[in-house]
mmCIF file of the N, C-alpha and C atoms, coordinates in Angstrom:
data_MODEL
# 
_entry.id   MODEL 
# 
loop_
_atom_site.group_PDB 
_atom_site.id 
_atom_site.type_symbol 
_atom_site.label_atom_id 
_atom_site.label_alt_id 
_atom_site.label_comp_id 
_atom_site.label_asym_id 
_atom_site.label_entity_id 
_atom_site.label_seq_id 
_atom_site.pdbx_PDB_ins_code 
_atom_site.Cartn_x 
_atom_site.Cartn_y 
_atom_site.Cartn_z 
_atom_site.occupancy 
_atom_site.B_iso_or_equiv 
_atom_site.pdbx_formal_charge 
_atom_site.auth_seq_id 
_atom_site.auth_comp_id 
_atom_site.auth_asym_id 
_atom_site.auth_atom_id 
_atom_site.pdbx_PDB_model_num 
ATOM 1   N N  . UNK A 1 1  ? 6.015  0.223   -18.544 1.00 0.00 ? 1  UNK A N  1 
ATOM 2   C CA . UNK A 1 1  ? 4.810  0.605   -17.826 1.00 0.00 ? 1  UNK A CA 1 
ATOM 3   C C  . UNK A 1 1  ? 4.519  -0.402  -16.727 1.00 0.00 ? 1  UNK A C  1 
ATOM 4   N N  . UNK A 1 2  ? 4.393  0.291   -15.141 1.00 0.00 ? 2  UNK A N  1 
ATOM 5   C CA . UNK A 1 2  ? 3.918  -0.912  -14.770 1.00 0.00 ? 2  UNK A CA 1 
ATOM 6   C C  . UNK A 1 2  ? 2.544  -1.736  -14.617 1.00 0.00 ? 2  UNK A C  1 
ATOM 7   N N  . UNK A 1 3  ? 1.992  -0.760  -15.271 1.00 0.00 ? 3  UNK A N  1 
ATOM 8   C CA . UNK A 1 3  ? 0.136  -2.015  -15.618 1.00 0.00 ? 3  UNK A CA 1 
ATOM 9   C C  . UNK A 1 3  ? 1.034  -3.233  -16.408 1.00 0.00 ? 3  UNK A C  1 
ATOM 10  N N  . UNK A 1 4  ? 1.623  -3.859  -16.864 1.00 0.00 ? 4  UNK A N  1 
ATOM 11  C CA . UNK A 1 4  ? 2.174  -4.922  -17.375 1.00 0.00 ? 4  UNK A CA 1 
ATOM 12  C C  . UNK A 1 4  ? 2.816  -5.709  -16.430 1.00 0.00 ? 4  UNK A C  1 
ATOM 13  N N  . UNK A 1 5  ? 2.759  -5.570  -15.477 1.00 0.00 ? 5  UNK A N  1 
ATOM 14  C CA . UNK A 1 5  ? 3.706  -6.322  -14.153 1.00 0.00 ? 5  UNK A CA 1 
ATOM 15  C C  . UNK A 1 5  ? 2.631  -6.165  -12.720 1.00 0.00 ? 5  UNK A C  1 
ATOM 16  N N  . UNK A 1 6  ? 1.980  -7.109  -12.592 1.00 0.00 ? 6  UNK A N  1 
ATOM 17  C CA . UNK A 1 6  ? 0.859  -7.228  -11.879 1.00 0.00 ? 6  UNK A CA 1 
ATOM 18  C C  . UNK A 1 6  ? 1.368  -7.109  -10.271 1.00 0.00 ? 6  UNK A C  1 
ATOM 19  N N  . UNK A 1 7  ? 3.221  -7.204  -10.491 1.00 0.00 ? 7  UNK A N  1 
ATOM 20  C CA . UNK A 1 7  ? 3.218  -7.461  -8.969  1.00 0.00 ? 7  UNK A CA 1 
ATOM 21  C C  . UNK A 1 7  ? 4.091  -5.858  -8.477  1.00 0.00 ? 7  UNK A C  1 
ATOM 22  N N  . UNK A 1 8  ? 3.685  -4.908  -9.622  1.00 0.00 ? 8  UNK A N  1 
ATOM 23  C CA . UNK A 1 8  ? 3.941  -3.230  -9.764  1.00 0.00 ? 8  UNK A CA 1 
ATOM 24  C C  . UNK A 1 8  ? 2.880  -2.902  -9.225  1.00 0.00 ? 8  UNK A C  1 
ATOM 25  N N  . UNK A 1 9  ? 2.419  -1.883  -7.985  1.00 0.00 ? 9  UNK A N  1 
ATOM 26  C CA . UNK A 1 9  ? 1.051  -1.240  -8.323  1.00 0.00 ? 9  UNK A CA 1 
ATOM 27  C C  . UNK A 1 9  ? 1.399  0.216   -7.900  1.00 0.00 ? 9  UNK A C  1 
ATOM 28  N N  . UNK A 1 10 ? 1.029  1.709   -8.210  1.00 0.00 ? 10 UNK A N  1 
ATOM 29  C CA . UNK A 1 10 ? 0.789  2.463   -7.899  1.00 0.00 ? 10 UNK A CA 1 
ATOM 30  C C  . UNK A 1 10 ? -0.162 3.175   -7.967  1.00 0.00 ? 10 UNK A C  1 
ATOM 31  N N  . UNK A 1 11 ? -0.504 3.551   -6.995  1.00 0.00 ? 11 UNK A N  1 
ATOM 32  C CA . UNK A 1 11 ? -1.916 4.562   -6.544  1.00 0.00 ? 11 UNK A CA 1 
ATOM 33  C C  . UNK A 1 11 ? -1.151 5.866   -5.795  1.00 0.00 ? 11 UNK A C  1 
ATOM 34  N N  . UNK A 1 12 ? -0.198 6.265   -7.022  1.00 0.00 ? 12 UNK A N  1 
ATOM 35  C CA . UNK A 1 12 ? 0.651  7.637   -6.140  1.00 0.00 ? 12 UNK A CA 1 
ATOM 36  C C  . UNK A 1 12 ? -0.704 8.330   -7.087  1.00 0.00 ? 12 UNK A C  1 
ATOM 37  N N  . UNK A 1 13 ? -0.568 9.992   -6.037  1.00 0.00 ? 13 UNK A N  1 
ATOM 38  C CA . UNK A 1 13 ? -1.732 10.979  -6.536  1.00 0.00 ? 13 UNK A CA 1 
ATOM 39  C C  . UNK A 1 13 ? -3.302 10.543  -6.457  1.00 0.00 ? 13 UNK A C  1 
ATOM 40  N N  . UNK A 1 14 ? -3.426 9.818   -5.932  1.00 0.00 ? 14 UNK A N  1 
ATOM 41  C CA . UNK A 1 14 ? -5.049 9.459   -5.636  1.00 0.00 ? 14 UNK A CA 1 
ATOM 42  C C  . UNK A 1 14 ? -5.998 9.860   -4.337  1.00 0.00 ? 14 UNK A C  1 
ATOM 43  N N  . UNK A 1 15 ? -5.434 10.599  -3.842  1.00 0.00 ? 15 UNK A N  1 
ATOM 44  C CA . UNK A 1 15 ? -5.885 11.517  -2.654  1.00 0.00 ? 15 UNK A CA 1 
ATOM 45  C C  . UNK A 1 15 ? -6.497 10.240  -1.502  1.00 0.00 ? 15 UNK A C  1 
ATOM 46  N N  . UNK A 1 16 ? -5.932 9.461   -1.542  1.00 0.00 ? 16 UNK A N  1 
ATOM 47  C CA . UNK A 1 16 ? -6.175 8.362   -0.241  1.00 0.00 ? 16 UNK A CA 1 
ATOM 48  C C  . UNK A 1 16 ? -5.724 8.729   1.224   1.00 0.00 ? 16 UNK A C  1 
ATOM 49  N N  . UNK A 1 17 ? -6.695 9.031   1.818   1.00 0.00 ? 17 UNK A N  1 
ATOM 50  C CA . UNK A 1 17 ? -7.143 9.184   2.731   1.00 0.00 ? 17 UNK A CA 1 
ATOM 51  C C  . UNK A 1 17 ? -6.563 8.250   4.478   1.00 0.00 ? 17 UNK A C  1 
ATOM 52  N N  . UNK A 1 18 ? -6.703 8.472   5.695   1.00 0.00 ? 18 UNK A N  1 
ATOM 53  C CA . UNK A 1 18 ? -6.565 7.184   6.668   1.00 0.00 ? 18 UNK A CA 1 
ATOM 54  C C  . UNK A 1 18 ? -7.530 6.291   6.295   1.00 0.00 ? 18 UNK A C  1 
ATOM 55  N N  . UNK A 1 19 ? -8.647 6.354   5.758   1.00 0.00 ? 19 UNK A N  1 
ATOM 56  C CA . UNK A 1 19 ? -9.880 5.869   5.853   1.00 0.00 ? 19 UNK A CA 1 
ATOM 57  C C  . UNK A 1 19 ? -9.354 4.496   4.624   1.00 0.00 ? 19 UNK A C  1 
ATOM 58  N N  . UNK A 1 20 ? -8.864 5.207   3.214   1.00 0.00 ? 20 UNK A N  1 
ATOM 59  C CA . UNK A 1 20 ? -8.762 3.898   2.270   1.00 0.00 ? 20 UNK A CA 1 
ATOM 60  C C  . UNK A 1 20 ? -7.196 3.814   2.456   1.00 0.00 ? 20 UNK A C  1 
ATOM 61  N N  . UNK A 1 21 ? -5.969 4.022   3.581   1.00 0.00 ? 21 UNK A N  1 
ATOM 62  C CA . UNK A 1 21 ? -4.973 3.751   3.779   1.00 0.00 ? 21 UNK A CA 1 
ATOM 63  C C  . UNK A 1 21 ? -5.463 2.472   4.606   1.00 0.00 ? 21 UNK A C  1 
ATOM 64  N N  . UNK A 1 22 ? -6.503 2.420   5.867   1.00 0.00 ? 22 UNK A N  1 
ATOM 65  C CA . UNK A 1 22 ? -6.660 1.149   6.492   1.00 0.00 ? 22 UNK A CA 1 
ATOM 66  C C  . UNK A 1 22 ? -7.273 -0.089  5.691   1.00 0.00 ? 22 UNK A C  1 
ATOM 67  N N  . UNK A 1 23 ? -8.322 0.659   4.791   1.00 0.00 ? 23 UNK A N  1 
ATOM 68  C CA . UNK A 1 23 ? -8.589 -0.620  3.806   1.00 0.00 ? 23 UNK A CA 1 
ATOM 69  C C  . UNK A 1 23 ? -7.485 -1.043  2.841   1.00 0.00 ? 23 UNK A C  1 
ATOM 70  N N  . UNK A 1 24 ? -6.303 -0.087  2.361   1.00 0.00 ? 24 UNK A N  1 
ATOM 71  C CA . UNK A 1 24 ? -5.509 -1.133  2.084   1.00 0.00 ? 24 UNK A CA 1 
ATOM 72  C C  . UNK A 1 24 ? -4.497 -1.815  2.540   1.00 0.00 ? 24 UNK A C  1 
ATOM 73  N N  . UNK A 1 25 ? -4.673 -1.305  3.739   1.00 0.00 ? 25 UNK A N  1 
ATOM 74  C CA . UNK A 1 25 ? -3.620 -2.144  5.454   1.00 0.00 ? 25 UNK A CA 1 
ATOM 75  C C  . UNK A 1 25 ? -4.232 -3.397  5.216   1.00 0.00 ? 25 UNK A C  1 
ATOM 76  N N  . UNK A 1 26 ? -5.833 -3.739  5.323   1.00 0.00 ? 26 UNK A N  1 
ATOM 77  C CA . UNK A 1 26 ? -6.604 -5.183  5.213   1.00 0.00 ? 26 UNK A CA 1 
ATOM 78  C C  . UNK A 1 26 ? -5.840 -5.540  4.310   1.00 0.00 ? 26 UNK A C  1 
ATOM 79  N N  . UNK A 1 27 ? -5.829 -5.250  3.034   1.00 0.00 ? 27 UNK A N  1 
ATOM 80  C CA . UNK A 1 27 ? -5.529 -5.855  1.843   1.00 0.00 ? 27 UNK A CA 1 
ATOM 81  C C  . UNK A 1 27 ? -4.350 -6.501  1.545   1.00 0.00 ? 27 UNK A C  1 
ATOM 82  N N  . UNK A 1 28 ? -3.299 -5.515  2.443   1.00 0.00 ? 28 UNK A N  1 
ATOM 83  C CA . UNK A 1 28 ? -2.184 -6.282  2.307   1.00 0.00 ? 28 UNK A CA 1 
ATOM 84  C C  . UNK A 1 28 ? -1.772 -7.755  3.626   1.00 0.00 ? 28 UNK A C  1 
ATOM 85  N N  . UNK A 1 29 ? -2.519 -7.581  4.372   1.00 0.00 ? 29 UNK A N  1 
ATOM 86  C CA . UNK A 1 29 ? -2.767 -8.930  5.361   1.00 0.00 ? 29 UNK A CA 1 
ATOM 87  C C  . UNK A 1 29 ? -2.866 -9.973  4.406   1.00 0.00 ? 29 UNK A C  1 
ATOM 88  N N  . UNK A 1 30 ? -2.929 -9.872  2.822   1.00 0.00 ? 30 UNK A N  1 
ATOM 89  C CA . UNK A 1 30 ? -3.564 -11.054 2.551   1.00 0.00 ? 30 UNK A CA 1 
ATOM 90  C C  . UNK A 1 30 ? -2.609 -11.433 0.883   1.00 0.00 ? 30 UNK A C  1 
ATOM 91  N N  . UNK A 1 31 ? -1.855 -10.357 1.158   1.00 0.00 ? 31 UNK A N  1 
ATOM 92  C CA . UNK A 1 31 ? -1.326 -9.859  -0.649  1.00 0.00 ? 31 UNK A CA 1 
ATOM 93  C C  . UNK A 1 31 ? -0.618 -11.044 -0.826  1.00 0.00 ? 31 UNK A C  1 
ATOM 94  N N  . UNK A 1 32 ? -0.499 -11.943 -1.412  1.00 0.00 ? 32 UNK A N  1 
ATOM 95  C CA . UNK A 1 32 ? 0.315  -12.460 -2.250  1.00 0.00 ? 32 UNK A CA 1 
ATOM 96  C C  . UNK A 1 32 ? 1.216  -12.514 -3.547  1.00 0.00 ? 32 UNK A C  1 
ATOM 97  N N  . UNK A 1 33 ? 0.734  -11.248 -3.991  1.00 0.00 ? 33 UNK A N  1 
ATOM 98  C CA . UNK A 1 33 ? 1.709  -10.809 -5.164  1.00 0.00 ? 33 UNK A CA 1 
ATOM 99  C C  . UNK A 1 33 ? 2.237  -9.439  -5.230  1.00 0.00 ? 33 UNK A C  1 
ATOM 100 N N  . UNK A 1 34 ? 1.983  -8.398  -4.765  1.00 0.00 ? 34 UNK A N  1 
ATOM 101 C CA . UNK A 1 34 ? 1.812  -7.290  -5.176  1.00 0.00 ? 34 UNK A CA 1 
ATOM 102 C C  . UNK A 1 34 ? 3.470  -6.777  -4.555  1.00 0.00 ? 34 UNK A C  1 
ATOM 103 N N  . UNK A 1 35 ? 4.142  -6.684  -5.166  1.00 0.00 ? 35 UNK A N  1 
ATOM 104 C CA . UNK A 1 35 ? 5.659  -6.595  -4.158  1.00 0.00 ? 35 UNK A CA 1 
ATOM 105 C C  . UNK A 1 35 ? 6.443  -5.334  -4.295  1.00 0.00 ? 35 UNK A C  1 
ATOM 106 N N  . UNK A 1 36 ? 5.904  -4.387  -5.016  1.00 0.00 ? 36 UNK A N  1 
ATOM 107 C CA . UNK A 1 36 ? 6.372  -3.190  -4.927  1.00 0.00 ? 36 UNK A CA 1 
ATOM 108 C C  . UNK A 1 36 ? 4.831  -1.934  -4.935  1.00 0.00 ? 36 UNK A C  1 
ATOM 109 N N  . UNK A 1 37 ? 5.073  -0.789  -4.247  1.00 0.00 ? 37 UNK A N  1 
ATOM 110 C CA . UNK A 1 37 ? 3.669  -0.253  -3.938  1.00 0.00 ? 37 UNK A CA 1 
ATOM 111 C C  . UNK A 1 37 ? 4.124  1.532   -3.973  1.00 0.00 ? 37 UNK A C  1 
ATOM 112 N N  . UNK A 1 38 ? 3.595  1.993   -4.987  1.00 0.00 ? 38 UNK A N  1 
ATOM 113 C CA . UNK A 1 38 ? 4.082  3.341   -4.781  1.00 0.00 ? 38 UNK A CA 1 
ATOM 114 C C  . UNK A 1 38 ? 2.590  4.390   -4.107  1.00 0.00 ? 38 UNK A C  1 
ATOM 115 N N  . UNK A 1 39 ? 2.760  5.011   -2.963  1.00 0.00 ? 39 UNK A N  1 
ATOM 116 C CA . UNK A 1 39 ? 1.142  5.524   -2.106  1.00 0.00 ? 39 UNK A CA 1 
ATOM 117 C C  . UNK A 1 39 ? 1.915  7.076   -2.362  1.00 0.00 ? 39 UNK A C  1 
ATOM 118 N N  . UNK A 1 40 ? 2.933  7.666   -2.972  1.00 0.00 ? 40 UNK A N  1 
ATOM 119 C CA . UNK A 1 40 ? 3.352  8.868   -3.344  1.00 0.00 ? 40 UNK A CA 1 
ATOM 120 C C  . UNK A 1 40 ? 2.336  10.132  -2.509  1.00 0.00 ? 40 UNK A C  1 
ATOM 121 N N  . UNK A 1 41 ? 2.234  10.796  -2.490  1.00 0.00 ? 41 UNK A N  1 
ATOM 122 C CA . UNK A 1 41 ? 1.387  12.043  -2.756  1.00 0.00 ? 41 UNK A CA 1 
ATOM 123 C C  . UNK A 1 41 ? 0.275  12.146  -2.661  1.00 0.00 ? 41 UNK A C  1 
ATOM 124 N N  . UNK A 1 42 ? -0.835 11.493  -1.422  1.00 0.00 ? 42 UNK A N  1 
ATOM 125 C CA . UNK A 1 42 ? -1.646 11.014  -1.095  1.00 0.00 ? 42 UNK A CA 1 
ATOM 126 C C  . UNK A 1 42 ? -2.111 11.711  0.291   1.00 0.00 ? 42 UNK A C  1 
ATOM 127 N N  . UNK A 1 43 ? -3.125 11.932  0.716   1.00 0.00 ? 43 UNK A N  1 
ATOM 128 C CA . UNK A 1 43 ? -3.618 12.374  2.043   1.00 0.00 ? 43 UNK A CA 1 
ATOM 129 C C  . UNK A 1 43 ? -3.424 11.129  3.126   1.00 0.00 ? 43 UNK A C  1 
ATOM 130 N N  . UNK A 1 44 ? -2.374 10.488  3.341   1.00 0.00 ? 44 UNK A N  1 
ATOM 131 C CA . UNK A 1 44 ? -2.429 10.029  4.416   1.00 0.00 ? 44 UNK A CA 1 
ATOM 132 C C  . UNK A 1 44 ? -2.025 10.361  5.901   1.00 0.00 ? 44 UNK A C  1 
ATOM 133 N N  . UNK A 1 45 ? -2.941 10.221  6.732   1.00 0.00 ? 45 UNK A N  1 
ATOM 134 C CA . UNK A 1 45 ? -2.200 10.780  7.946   1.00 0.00 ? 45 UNK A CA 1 
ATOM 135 C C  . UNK A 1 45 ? -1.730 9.769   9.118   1.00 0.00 ? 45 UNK A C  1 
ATOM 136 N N  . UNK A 1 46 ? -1.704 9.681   10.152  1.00 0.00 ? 46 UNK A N  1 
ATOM 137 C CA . UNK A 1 46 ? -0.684 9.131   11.172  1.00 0.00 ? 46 UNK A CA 1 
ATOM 138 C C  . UNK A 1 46 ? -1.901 7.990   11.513  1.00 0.00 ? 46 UNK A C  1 
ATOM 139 N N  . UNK A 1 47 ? -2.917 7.732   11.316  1.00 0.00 ? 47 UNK A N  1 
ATOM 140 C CA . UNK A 1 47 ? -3.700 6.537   11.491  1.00 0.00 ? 47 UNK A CA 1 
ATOM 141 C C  . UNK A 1 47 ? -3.749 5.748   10.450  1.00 0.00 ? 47 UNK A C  1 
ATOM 142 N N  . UNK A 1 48 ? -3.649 6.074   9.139   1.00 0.00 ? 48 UNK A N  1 
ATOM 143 C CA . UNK A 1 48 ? -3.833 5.355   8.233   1.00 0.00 ? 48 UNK A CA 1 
ATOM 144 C C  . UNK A 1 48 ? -2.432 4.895   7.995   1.00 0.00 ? 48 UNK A C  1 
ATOM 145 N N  . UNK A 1 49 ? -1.092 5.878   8.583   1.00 0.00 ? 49 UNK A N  1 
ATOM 146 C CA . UNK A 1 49 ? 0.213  5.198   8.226   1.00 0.00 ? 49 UNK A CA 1 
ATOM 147 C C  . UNK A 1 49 ? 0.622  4.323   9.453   1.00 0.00 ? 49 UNK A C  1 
ATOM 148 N N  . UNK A 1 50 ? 0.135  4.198   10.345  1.00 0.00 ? 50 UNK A N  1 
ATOM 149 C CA . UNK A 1 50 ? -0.382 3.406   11.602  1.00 0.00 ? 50 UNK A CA 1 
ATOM 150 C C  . UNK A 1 50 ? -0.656 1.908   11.006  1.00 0.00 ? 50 UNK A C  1 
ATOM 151 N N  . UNK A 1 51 ? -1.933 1.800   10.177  1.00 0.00 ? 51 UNK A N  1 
ATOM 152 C CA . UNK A 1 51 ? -2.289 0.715   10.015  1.00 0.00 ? 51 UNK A CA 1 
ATOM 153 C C  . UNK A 1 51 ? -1.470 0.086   8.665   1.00 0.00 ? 51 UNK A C  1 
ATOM 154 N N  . UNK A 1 52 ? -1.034 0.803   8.097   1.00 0.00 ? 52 UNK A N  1 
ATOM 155 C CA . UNK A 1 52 ? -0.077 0.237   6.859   1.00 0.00 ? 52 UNK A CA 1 
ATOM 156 C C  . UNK A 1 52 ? 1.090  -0.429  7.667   1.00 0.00 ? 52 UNK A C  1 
ATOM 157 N N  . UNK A 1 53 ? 1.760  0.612   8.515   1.00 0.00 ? 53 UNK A N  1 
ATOM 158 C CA . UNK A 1 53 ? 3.167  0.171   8.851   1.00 0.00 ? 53 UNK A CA 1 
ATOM 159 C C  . UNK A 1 53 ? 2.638  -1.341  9.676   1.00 0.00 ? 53 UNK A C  1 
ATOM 160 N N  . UNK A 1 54 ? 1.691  -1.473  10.343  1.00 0.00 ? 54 UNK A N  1 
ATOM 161 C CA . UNK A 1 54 ? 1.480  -2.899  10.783  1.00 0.00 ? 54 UNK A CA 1 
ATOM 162 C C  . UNK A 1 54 ? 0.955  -4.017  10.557  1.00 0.00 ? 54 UNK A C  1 
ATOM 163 N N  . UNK A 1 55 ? 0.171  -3.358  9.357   1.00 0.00 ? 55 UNK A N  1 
ATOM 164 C CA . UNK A 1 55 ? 0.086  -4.756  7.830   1.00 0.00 ? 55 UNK A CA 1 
ATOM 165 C C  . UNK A 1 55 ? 1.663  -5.205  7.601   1.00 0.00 ? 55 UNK A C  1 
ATOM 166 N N  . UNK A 1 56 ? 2.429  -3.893  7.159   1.00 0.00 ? 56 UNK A N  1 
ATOM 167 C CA . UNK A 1 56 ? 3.692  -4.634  6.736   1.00 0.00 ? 56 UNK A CA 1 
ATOM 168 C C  . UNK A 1 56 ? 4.165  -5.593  7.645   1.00 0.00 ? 56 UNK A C  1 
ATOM 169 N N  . UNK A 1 57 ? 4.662  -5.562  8.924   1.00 0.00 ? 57 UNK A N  1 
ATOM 170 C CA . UNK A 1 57 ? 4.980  -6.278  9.982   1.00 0.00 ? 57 UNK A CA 1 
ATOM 171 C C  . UNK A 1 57 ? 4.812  -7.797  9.325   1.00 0.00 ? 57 UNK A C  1 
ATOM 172 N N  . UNK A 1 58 ? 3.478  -8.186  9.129   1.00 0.00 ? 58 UNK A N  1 
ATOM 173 C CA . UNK A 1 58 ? 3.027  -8.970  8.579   1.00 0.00 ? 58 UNK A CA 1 
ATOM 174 C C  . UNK A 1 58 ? 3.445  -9.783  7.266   1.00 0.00 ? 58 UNK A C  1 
ATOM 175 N N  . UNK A 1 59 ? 3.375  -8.441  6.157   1.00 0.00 ? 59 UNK A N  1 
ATOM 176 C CA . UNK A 1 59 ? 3.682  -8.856  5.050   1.00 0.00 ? 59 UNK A CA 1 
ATOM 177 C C  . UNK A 1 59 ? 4.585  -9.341  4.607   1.00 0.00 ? 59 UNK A C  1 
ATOM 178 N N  . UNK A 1 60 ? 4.979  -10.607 4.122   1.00 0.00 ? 60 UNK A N  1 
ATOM 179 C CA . UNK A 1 60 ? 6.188  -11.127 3.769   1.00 0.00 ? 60 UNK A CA 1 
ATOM 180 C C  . UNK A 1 60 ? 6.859  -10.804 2.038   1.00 0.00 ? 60 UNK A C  1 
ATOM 181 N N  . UNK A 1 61 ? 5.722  -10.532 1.092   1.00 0.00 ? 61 UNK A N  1 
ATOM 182 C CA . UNK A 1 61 ? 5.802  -10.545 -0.577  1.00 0.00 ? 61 UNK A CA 1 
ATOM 183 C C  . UNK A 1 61 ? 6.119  -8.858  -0.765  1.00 0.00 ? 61 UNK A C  1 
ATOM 184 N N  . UNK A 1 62 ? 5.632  -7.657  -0.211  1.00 0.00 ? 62 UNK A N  1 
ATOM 185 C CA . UNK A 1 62 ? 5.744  -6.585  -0.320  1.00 0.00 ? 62 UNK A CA 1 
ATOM 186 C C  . UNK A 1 62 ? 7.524  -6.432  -0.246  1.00 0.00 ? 62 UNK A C  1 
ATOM 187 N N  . UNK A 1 63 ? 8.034  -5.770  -1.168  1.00 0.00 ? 63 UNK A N  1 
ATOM 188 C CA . UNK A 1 63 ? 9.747  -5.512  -0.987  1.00 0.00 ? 63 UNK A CA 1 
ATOM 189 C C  . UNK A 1 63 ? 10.012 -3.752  -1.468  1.00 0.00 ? 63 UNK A C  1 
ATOM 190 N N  . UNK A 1 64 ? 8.984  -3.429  -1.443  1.00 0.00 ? 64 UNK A N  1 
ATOM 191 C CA . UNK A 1 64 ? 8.512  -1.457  -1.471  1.00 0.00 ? 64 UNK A CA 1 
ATOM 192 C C  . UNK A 1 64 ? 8.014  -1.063  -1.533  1.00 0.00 ? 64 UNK A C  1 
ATOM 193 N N  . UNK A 1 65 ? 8.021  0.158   -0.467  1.00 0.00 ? 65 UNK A N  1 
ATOM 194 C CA . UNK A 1 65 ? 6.995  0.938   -0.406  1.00 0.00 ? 65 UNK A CA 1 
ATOM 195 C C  . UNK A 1 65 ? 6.986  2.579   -0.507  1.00 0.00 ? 65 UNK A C  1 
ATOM 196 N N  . UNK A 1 66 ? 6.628  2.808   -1.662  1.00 0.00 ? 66 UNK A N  1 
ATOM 197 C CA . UNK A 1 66 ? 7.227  4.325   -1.561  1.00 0.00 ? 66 UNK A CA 1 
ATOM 198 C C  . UNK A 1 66 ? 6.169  5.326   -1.051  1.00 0.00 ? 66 UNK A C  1 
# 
C-alpha cells in the first residue's frame, strides 16, 4: 500500500481541477520528499497542466508523474 511510503502519493480519481492542479504546482516548488505522484483521472486542463509541468522544471526529488 502506498499510505506506508510517505514519499508514494496518489490523488488519482479526485476530480482536481486547474484550480487545485496550481495549488499543487505551489506545493511542489517546495516538496522535499514526495518522489513519485499518481494525478490519474482527474479534471485537469491545459492551465493547471501548465503550472505542474513548470513546478517540475524546478523540482529536483519528484522521479513520477503519472
Amino acid at each position: 500500500k502506498t499510505a506506508n511510503f510517505p514519499f508514494l502519493g496518489s490523488l488519482a480519481e479526485n476530480q482536481i481541477s486547474n484550480k487545485g492542479a496550481k495549488a499543487l504546482a505551489r506545493s511542489l516548488l517546495v516538496n522535499r520528499s514526495l518522489m513519485v505522484l499518481d494525478l490519474r483521472s482527474n479534471s485537469i486542463g491545459p492551465t493547471g497542466a501548465k503550472a505542474l509541468a513548470d513546478a517540475l522544471k524546478k523540482n529536483q526529488i519528484l522521479l513520477s508523474l503519472k
